[in-house]
LUMPAFI-666144 format. One line per field, with one value per residue (C-alpha): x negated, y negated, z; residue number from 0; residue in one letter. Coordinates in steps of 0.1 Angstrom, whole numbers, plus 5000, padded with zeros to 4 digits. Example, Ala and Ser with C-alpha at 12.3 -4.5 7.8 and 13.67 -1.06 7.14 Angstrom:
LUMPAFI-666144
east c(4877  4863) .
north c(5045  5011) .
up c(5078  5071) .
num c(0  1) .
residu c(A  S) .
***
This chain:
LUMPAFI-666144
east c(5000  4971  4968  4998  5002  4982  4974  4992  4996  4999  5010  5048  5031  5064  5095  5115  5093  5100  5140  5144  5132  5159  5185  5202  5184  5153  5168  5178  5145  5140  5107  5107  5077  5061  5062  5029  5047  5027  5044  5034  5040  5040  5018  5032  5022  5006  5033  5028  5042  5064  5050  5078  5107  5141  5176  5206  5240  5266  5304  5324  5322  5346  5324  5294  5273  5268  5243  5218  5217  5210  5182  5170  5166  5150  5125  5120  5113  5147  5159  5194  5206  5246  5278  5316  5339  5380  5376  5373  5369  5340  5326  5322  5304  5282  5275  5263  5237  5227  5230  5210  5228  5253  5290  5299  5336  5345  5326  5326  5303  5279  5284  5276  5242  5217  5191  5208  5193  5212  5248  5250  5286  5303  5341  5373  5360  5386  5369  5336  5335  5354  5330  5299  5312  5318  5282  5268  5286  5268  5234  5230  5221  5243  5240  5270  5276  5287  5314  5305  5330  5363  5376  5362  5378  5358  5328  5334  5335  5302  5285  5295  5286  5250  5249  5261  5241  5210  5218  5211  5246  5227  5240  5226  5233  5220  5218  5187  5175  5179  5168  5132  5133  5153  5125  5097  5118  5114  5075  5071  5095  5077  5040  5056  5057  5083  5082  5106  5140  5168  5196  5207  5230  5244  5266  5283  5308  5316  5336  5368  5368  5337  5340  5323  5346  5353  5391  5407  5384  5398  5400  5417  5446  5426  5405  5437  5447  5427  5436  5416  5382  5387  5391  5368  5346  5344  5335  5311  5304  5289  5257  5257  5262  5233  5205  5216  5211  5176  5159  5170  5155  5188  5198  5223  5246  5289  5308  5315  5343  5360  5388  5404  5427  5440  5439  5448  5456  5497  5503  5481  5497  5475  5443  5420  5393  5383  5359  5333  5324  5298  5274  5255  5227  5196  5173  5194  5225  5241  5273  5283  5312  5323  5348  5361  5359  5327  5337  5328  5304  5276  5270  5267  5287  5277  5251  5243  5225  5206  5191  5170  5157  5132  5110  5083  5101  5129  5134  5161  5168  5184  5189  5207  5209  5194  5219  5202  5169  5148  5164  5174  5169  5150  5139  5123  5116  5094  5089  5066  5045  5021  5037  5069  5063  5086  5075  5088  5092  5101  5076  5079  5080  5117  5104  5143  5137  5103  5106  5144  5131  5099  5127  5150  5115  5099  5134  5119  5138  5109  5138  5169  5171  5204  5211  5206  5226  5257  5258  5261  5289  5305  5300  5323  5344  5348  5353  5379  5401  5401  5397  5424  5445  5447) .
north c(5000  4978  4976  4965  4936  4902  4905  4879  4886  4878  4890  4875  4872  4856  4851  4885  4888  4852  4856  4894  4875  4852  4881  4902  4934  4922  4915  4956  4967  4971  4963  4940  4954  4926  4941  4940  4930  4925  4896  4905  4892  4917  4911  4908  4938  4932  4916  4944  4933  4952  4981  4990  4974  4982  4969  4964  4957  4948  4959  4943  4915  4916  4912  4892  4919  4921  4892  4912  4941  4923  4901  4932  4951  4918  4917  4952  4946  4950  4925  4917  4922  4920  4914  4923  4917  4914  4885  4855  4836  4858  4858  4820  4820  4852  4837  4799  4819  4838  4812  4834  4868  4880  4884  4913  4916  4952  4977  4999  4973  4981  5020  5022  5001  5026  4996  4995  5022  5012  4999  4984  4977  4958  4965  4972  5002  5025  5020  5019  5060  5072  5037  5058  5091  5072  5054  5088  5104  5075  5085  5059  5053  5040  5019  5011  4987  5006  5024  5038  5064  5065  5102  5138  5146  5114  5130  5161  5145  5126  5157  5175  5146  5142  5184  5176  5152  5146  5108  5089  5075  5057  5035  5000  5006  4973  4969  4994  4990  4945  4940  4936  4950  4981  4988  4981  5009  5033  5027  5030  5062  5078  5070  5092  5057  5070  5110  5129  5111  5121  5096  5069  5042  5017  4986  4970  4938  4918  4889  4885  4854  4831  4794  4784  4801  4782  4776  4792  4822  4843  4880  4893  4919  4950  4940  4947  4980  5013  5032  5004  5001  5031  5023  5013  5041  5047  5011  4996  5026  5041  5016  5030  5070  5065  5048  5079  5106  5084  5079  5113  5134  5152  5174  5191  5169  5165  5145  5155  5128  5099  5073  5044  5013  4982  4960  4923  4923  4927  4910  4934  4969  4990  4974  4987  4961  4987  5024  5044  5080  5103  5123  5154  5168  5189  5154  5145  5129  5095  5072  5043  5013  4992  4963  4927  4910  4887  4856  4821  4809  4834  4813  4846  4872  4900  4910  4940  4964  4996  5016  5046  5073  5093  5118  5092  5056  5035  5013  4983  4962  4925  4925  4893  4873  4873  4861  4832  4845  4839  4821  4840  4875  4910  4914  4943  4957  4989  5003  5030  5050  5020  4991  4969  4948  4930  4926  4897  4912  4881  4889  4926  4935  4951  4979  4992  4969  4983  5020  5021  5009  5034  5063  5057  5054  5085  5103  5106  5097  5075  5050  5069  5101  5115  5143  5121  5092  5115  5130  5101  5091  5131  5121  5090  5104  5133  5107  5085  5115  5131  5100  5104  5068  5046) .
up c(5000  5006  4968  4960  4983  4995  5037  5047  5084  5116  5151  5167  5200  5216  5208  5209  5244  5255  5247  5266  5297  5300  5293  5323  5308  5320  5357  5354  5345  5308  5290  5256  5238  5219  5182  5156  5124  5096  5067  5030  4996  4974  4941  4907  4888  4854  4829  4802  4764  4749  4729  4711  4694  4688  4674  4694  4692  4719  4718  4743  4765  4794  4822  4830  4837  4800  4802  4824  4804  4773  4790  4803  4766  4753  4779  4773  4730  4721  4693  4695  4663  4660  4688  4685  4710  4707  4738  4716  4751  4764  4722  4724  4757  4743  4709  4730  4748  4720  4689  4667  4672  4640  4650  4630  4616  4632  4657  4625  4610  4638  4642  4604  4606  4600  4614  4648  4676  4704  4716  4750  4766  4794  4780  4800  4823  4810  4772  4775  4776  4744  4731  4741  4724  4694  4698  4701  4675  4649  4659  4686  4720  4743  4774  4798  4824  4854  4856  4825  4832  4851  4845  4854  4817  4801  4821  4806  4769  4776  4786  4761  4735  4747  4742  4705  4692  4715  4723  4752  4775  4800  4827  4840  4880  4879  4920  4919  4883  4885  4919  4927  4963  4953  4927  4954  4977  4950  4948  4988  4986  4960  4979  5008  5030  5057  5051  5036  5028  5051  5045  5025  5038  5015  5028  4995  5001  4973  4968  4947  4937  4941  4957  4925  4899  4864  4868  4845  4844  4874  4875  4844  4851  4839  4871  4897  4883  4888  4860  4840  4865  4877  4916  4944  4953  4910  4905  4931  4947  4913  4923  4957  4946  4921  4950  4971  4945  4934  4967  4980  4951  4946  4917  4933  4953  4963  4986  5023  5026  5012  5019  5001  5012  5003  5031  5025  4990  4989  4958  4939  4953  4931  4940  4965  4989  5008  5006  5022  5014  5030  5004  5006  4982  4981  4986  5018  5031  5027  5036  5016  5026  4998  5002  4988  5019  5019  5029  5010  5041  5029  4997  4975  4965  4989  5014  5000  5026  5018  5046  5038  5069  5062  5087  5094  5093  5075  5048  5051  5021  5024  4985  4980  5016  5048  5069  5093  5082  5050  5021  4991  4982  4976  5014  5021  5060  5065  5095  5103  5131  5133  5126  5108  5076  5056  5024  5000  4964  4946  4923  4916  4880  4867  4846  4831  4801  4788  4800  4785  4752  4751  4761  4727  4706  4723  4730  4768  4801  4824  4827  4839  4843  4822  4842  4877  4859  4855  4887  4908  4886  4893  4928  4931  4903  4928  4959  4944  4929  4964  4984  5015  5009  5041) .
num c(0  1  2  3  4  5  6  7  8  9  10  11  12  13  14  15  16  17  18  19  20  21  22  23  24  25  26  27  28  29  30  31  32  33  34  35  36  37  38  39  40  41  42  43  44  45  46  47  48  49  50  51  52  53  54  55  56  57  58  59  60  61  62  63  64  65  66  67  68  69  70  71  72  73  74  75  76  77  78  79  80  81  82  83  84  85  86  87  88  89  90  91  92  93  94  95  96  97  98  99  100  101  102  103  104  105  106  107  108  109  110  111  112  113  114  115  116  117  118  119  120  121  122  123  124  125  126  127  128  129  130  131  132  133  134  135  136  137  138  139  140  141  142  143  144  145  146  147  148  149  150  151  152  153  154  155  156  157  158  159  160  161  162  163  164  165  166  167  168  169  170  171  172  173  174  175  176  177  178  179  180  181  182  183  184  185  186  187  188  189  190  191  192  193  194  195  196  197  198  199  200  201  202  203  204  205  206  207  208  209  210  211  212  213  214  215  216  217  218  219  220  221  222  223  224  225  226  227  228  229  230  231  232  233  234  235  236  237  238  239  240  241  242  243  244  245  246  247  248  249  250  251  252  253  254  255  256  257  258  259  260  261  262  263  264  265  266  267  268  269  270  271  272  273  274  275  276  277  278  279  280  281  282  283  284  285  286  287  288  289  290  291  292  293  294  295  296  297  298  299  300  301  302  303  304  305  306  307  308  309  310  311  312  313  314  315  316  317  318  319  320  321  322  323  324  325  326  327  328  329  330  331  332  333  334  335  336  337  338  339  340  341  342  343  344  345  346  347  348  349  350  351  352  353  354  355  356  357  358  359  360  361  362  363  364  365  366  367  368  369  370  371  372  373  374  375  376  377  378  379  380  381  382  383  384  385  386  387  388  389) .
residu c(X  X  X  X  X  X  X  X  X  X  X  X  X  X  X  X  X  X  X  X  X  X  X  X  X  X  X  X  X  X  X  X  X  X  X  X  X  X  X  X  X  X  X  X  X  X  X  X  X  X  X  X  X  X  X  X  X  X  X  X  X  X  X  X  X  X  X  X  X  X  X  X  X  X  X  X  X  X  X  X  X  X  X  X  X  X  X  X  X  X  X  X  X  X  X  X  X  X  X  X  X  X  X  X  X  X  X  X  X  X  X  X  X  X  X  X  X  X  X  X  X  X  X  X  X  X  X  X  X  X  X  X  X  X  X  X  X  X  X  X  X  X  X  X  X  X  X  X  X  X  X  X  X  X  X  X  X  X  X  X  X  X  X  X  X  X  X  X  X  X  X  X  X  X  X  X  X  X  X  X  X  X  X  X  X  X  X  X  X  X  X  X  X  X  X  X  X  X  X  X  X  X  X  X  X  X  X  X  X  X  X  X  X  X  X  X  X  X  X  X  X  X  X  X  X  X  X  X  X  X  X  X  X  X  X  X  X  X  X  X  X  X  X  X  X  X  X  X  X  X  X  X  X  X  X  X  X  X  X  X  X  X  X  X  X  X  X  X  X  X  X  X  X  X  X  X  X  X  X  X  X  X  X  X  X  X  X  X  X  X  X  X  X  X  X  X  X  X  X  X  X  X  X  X  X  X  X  X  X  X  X  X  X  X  X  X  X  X  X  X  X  X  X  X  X  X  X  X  X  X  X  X  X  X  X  X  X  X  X  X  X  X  X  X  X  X  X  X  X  X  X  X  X  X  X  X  X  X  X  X  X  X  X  X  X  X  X  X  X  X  X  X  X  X  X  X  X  X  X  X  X  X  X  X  X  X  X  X  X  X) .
***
């Protein structure tokens, strides 16, 4: 680890010590150990150019996430080379961003380019499967914004899609693949930083609508009902299923338990704001809790939280917020046998990008593995179909 980051560090000779003294624990007898903590930046890794270089195409545009992934396959060498989109709104904002990119007249237009390698998608959940089959079935790779699938029988088709033809459906679980500190947990898991893995814990609120939202651009109606996103545990939750099976190692994995609810949202009867389920797999175990509820004082959407256990020390990640602590995100804490560090990875290097575009060139899988990508979405698939209702 000493390679990766600067030494930046110091001991936090008072404080927590100073504070216990004042509390009625210390009057009873306990002992406030003063902790060694260790503050690290860690180091930019080396901004590698593109080796390769693709074309890509984008069919559908009805949610923002859409932006990210295709920042993520230019970085990567990916040339965007053609957009189509029945959301004339969401076409106007796409096409202002990215002046240069052809609108083409039809997603046939851009199935039947024999230039274009790769389709990437943020439609209407419920679409952007039988999309993918379709992608698949033209000799393309296809990339989905998550959830890429909603059903166990779209599953099913996907499967037996990739079996046919030998294409890529990958998924952009962007809250491990997008956020710096989640990539910089991967790195310390993989170096054997805190043992073996035992458990995963993921803490997911989101926010339904933002104190900043463009009026006029609310929540569209596909966004309410669950046969279109699929439902809570399907749709955030497929973020959290996918760090679980990832961190964990599992290739075999199923859900122990699951529930579902719709707390304070009466006008929208189908909708549900609230989810957790507990996982189990051959890596190790995990829980996730998903909701609507962050509130507008936090200033961002959510404070996502992701805890991992292993045999020799934890991992907690304070991805977007540190609530009354350091400003913005991708805090990392790591606590072991010797010592805690927090580590900010503002300036870790997102790899999805290059290693995605390498994979459709070299027909590898160093960016997501397919078989790893499609179980976590079987898991909350499984969750949400059997999910006991509250």
């Amino acid at each position: 680890m000493a390679d990766d980051v600067s030494r930046r560090s110091f001991l936090k000779t008072t404080g927590p010590a100073g504070l216990m003294a004042g509390l009625p624990g210390a009057a009873l007898g306990f002992q406030a150990a003063t902790p060694v903590t260790q503050e690290v930046t860690v180091a930019a890794g080396p901004q590698t150019k593109p080796q390769y270089s693709i074309k890509f195409a984008v069919i559908g545009l009805d949610h923002n996430h859409i932006y990210g992934i295709t920042d993520a396959m230019r970085r990567g060498g990916g040339q965007l080379a053609a957009v189509y989109s029945a959301n004339l709104p969401a076409l106007a904002d796409f096409h202002k961003r990215y002046g240069d990119v052809k609108v083409a007249a039809s997603e046939d237009e851009i199935l039947s380019d024999p230039s274009i390698q790769l389709v990437a998608s943020a439609g209407i959940p419920d679409l952007r499967a039988p999309l993918g089959v379709r992608v698949m079935r033209h000799g393309k790779d296809y990339l989905s914004d998550k959830p890429g699938i909603i059903t166990l029988k779209q599953l099913a088709e996907v499967r037996q899609a990739i079996k046919e033809t030998g294409r890529m459906f990958a998924i952009m679980y962007s809250e491990r693949l997008e956020v710096k500190a989640a990539v910089q947990a991967g790195e310390l898991v993989k170096a054997g930083a805190i043992g073996k893995v035992v458990q995963t814990v993921n803490l997911a609120p989101h926010q339904v609508d933002a104190p900043n939202q463009v009026p006029g651009k609310g929540r569209p109606d596909w966004f309410w009902d669950p046969a279109r996103y699929g439902g809570i545990l399907c749709d955030i939750g497929s973020h959290q299923a996918d760090q679980f099976v990832y961190y964990t190692g599992s290739t075999v994995a199923d859900v122990t338990a699951s529930q579902v609810a719709n707390v304070n949202h009466p006008q929208h009867p189908k909708f549900q704001d609230f989810g957790d389920m507990m996982l189990h797999g051959n890596g190790g175990f995990g829980y996730v809790r998903v909701d609507w509820f962050t509130p507008d004082g936090l200033g961002v959407w959510g404070d996502g939280r992701l805890f991992i256990l292993g045999t020799e020390g934890y991992i907690e990640l304070r991805k977007y917020a540190d609530i009354a602590g350091r400003p913005g995100g991708n805090h990392l804490f790591l606590v072991d046998r010797k010592q805690a560090t927090y580590m900010n990875c503002d300036q870790v290097v997102l790899p999805f990008g290059l290693q995605f575009v390498g994979d459709i060139v070299n027909r590898t899988h160093v960016a997501q593995n397919q078989e790893q990508a499609l179980l976590s979405t079987e898991l909350v698939l499984k969750a949400q179909k059997n999910a006991r209702v509250l």
